[in-house]
C-alpha positions in Angstrom: 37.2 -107.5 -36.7 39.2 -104.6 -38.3 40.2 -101.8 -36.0 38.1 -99.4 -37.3 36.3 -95.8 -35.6 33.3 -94.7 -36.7 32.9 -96.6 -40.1 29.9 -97.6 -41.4 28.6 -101.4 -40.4 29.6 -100.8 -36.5 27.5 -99.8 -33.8 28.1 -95.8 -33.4 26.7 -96.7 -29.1 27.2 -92.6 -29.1 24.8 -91.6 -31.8 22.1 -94.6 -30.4 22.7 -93.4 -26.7 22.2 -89.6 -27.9 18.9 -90.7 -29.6 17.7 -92.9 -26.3 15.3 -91.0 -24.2 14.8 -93.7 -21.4 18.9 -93.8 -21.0 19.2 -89.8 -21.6 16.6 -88.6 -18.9 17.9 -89.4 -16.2 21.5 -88.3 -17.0 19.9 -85.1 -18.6 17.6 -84.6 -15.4 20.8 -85.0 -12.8 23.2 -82.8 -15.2 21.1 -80.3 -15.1 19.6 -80.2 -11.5 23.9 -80.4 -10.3 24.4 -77.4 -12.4 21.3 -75.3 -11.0 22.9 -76.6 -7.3 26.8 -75.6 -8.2 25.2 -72.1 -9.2 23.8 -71.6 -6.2 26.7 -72.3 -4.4 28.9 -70.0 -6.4 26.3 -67.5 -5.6 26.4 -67.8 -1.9 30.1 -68.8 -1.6 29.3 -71.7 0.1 27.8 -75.2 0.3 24.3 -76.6 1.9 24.7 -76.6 5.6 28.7 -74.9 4.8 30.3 -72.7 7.5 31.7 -70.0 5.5 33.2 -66.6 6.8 32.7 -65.4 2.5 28.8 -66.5 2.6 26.7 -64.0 0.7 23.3 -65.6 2.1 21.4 -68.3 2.9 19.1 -70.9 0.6 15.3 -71.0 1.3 14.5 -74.4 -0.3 13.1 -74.7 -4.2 10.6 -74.3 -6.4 9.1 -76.7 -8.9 10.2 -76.5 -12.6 9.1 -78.3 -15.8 11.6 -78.5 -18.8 10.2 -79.6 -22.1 13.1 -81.6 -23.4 14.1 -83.8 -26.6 14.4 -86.8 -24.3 11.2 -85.7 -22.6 9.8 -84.0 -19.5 12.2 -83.2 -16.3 11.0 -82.2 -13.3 13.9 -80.1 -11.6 14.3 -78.1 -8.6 15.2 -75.1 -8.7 17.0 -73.8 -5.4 16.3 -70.1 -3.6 17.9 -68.0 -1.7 16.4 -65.9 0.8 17.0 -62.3 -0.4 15.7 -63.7 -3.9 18.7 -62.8 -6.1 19.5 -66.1 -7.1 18.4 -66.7 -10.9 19.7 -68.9 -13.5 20.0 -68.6 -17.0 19.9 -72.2 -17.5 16.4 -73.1 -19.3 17.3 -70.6 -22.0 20.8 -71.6 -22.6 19.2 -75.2 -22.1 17.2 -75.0 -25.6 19.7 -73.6 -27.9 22.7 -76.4 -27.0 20.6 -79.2 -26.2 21.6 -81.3 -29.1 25.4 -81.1 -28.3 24.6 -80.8 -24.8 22.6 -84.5 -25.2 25.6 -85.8 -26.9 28.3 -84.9 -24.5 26.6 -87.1 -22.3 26.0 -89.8 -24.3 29.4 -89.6 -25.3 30.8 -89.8 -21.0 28.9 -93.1 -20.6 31.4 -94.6 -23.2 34.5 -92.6 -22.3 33.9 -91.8 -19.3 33.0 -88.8 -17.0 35.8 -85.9 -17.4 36.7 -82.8 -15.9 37.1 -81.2 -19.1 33.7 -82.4 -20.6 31.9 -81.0 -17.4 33.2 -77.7 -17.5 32.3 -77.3 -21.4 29.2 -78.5 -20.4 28.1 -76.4 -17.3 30.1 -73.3 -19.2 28.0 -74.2 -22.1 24.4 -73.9 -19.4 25.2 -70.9 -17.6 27.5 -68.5 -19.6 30.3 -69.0 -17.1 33.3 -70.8 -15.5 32.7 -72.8 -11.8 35.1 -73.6 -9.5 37.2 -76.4 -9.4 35.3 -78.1 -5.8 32.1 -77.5 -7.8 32.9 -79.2 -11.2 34.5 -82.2 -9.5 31.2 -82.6 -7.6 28.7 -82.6 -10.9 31.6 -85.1 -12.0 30.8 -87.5 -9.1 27.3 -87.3 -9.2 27.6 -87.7 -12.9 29.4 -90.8 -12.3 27.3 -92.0 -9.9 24.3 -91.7 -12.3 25.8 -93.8 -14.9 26.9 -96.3 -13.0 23.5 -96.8 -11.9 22.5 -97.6 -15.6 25.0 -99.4 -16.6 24.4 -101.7 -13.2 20.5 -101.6 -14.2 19.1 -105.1 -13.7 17.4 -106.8 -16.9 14.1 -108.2 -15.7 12.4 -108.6 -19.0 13.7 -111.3 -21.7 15.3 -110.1 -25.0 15.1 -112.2 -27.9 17.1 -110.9 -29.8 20.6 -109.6 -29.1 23.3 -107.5 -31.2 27.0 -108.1 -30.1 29.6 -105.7 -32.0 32.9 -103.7 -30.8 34.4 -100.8 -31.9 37.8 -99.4 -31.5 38.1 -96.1 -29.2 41.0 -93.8 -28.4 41.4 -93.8 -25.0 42.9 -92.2 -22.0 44.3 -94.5 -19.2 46.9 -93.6 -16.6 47.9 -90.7 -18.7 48.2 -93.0 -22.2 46.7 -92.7 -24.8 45.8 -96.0 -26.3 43.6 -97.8 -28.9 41.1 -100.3 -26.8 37.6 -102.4 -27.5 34.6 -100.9 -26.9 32.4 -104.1 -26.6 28.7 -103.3 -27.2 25.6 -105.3 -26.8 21.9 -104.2 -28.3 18.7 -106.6 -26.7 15.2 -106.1 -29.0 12.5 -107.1 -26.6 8.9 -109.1 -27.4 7.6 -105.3 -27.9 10.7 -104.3 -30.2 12.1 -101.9 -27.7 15.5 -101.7 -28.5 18.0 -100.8 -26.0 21.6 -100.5 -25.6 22.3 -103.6 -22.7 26.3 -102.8 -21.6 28.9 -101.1 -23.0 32.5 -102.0 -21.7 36.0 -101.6 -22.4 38.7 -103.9 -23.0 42.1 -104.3 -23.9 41.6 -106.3 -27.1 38.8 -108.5 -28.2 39.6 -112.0 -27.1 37.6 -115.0 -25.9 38.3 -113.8 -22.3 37.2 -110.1 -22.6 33.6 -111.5 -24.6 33.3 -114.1 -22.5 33.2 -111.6 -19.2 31.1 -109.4 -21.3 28.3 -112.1 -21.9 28.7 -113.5 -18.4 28.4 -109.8 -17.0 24.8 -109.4 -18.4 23.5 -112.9 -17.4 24.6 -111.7 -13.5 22.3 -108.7 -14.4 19.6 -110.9 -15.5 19.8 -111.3 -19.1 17.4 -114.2 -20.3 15.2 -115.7 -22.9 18.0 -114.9 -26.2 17.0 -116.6 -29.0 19.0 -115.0 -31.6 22.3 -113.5 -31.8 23.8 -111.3 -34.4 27.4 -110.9 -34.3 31.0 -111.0 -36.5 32.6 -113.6 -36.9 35.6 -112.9 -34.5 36.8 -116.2 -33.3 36.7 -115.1 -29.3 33.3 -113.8 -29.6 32.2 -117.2 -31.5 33.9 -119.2 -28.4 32.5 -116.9 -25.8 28.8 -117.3 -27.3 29.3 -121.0 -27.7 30.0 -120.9 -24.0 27.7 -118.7 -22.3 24.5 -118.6 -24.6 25.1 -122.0 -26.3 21.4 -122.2 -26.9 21.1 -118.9 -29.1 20.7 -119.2 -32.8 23.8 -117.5 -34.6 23.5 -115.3 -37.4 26.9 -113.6 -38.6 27.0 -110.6 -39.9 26.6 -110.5 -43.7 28.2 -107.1 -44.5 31.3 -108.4 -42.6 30.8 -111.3 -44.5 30.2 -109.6 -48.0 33.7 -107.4 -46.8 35.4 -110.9 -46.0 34.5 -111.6 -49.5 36.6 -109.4 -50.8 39.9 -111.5 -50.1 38.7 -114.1 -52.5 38.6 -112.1 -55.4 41.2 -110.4 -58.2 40.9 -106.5 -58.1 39.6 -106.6 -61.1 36.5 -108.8 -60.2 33.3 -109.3 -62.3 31.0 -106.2 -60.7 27.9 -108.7 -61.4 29.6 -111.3 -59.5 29.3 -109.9 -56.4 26.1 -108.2 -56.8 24.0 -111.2 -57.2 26.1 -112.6 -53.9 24.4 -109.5 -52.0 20.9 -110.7 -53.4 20.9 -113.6 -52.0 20.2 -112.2 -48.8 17.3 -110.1 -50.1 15.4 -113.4 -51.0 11.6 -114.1 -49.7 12.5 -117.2 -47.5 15.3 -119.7 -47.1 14.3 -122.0 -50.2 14.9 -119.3 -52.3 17.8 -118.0 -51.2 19.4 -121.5 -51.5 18.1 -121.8 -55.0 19.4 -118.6 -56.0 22.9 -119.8 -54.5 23.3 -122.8 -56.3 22.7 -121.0 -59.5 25.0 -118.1 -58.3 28.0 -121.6 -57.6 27.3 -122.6 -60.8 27.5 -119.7 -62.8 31.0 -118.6 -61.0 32.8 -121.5 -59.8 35.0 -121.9 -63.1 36.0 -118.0 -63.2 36.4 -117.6 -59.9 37.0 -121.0 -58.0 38.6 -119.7 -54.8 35.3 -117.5 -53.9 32.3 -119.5 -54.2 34.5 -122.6 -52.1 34.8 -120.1 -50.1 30.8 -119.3 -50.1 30.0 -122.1 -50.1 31.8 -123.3 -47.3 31.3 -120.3 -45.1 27.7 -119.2 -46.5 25.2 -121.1 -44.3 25.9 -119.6 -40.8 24.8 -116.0 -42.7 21.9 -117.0 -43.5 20.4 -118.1 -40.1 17.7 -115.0 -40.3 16.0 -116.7 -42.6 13.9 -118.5 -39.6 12.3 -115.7 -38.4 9.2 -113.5 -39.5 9.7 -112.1 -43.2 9.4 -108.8 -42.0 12.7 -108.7 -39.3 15.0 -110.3 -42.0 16.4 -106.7 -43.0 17.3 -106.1 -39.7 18.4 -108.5 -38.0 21.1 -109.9 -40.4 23.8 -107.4 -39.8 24.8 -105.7 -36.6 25.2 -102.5 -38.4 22.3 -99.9 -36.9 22.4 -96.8 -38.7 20.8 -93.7 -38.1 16.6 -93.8 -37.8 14.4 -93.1 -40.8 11.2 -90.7 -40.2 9.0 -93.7 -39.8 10.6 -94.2 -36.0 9.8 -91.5 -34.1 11.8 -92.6 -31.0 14.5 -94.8 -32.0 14.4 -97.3 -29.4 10.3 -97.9 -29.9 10.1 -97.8 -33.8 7.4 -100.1 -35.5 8.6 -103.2 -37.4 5.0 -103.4 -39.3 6.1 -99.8 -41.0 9.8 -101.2 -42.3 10.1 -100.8 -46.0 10.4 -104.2 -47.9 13.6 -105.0 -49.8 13.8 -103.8 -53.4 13.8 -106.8 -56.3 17.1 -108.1 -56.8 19.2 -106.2 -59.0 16.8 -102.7 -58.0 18.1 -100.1 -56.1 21.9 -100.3 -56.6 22.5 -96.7 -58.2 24.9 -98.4 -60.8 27.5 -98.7 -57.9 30.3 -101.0 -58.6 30.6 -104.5 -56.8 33.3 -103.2 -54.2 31.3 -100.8 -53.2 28.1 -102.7 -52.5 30.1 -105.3 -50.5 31.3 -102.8 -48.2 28.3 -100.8 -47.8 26.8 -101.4 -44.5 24.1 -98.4 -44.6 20.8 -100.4 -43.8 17.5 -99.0 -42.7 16.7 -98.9 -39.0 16.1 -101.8 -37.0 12.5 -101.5 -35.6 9.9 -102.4 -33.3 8.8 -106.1 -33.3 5.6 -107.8 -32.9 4.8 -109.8 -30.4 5.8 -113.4 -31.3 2.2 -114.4 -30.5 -0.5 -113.2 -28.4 0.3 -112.5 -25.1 3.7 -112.0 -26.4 5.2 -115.0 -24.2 5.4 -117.2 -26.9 9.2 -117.8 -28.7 10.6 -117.5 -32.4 11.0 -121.2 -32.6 14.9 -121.2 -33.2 17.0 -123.9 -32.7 20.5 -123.6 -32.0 23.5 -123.6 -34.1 26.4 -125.5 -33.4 30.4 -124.6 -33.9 31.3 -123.2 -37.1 
């Protein structure tokens, strides 16, 4: 997998996390109420309970709060002081930087909680600096709360899985260095996607994926039929390994990229377009049709390609077994941003995804090159129930070693 930030056909975990209301309202909720607690301290010049010759007064508990929020509801607590001079600017404030506010956070569960990053933040509420003692304590608690979700046990079976990494500049014992930021996506019987773990490693190796998978199965990861992934040759060993009976689809932008290697500069622009519409075919049958006319059509101008298609082809085509109406999205691990039809992007509605355009349709007169390396697809969304009573699975059967 190229070494890559922020390019399109990767996971961006910081844009889905900043879009996640069941991961962001807790973190929001506990950001906030440690802010409204560090004020009040500042205010009295002292802690809860703190003997302090500077203290400017005493608390006299809280009052009840409701914040209408992006990522819903919070109930907060806001503290008092007995003279009554305590009051916050924070609700205001609140509203007008929520977005970035929301995306800081998102952004510390895969970076990492900072000093720096606290301070913009809590700066950013109130209008003001804090003390050193009281930003290092919204830091613990901050930490605190996201090791909680990133520890969350997975009681409910997810179908379908997403493994991708990304590479991520990061800060460790004072260097600066370029490491994997492995990321797994589970799609429940309802469609409810959610992000599952996101860890760091050094590289991407059969080792690092391997402790990755086996990490989620100690938190109760169960019931994957289907995995979309690269093909990266550690990540192929570690699924073969740990969730040997998952159906393998690779990833067919990386594939269409991979394509690329095969081919003089100067390729045929129509010869990798109808290679992308093979994957926009009705079922399986068709799509196999289509190849064997795309093989015979190419195979004398460019030889080295379609052995190479037709060697490596199959294992991208997997998505083919399930329902008609998840083959757009579950045939690449690239999740771009939501369209209007998903209100909340972890709960969109797979009945209301668009259906792929006729082959040949759609393509804006690009050029082949392009449309190989585009990895802009609409939003994965919200899956029916395989049956009723939603217990029932997909009916996939394995795939062996490449």
């Amino acid at each position: 997998m190229t070494k890559r930030q922020g390019k399109s056909g990767t996971i961006d975990v910081k844009a889905l996390l900043a879009e996640d209301e069941e991961f962001l309202r807790a973190l929001v909720r506990t950001a906030l109420q440690e802010v409204l607690e560090a004020e009040m301290t500042e205010a009295l010049g002292a802690e809860k309970g703190e003997r302090a010759a500077g203290r400017q007064g005493y608390r006299s508990g809280y009052y009840g709060r409701t914040l209408i929020t992006r990522v819903g509801k919070l109930e907060l607590r806001v503290p008092q002081d007995r003279a009554g001079r305590f009051s916050t600017e924070l609700f205001e404030r609140y509203q007008r930087s929520e977005r970035a506010l929301v995306a800081a956070l998102a952004e510390m569960y895969v970076q990492g909680v900072s000093t720096r990053k606290v301070k913009a933040i809590t700066e950013e509420l109130c209008g003001h600096s804090f003390s050193a003692s009281s930003i290092s304590a919204i830091n613990r608690r901050l930490d605190d709360s996201l090791a909680q979700f990133t520890g969350r046990p997975l009681a409910e079976p997810f179908p379908y899985l997403i493994l991708d990494a990304r590479y991520e500049r990061v800060r460790e014992a004072g260097v600066i260095a370029s490491q994997a930021v492995l990321i797994a996506i589970g799609i429940d019987w309802d469609g409810r996607r959610q992000v599952l773990a996101v860890d760091l490693a050094n590289r991407e190796s059969r080792s690092s994926w391997r402790d990755f998978l086996l990490g989620l199965k100690a938190r109760g990861l169960h019931g994957v039929e289907f995995v979309v992934a690269d093909d990266h040759a550690g990540l192929r060993a570690a699924l073969r390994e740990v969730l040997a009976e998952a159906a393998y689809q690779r990833c067919y932008v990386h594939f269409l990229r991979n394509a690329l290697d095969y081919v003089p500069r100067k390729v045929d622009d129509d010869c990798l377009q109808e290679l992308r519409w093979l994957y926009d075919r009705r079922d399986l049958t068709e799509a196999r049709r289509d190849l064997a006319a795309w093989l015979a059509k190419w195979s004398a101008k460019y030889s080295k390609l379609t052995g190479w298609v037709e060697e490596n082809i199959e294992e991208t085509l997997t998505f083919y077994r399930l329902p008609r109406q998840h083959h757009k999205h579950l045939k690449s691990t690239n999740i771009p941003e939501r369209g209007d039809q998903a209100p909340h992007l972890c709960r969109p509605h797979l009945p209301q995804w668009r259906e792929l355009p006729a082959a040949g349709a759609g393509t804006g007169g690009r050029d082949a090159r392009e449309l190989a390396r585009a990895a802009s697809l609409p939003q994965h969304g919200r899956s029916a129930r395989a049956q009723e009573g939603g217990t029932a699975t997909c009916g996939l059967t394995p795939i062996g070693p490449a």
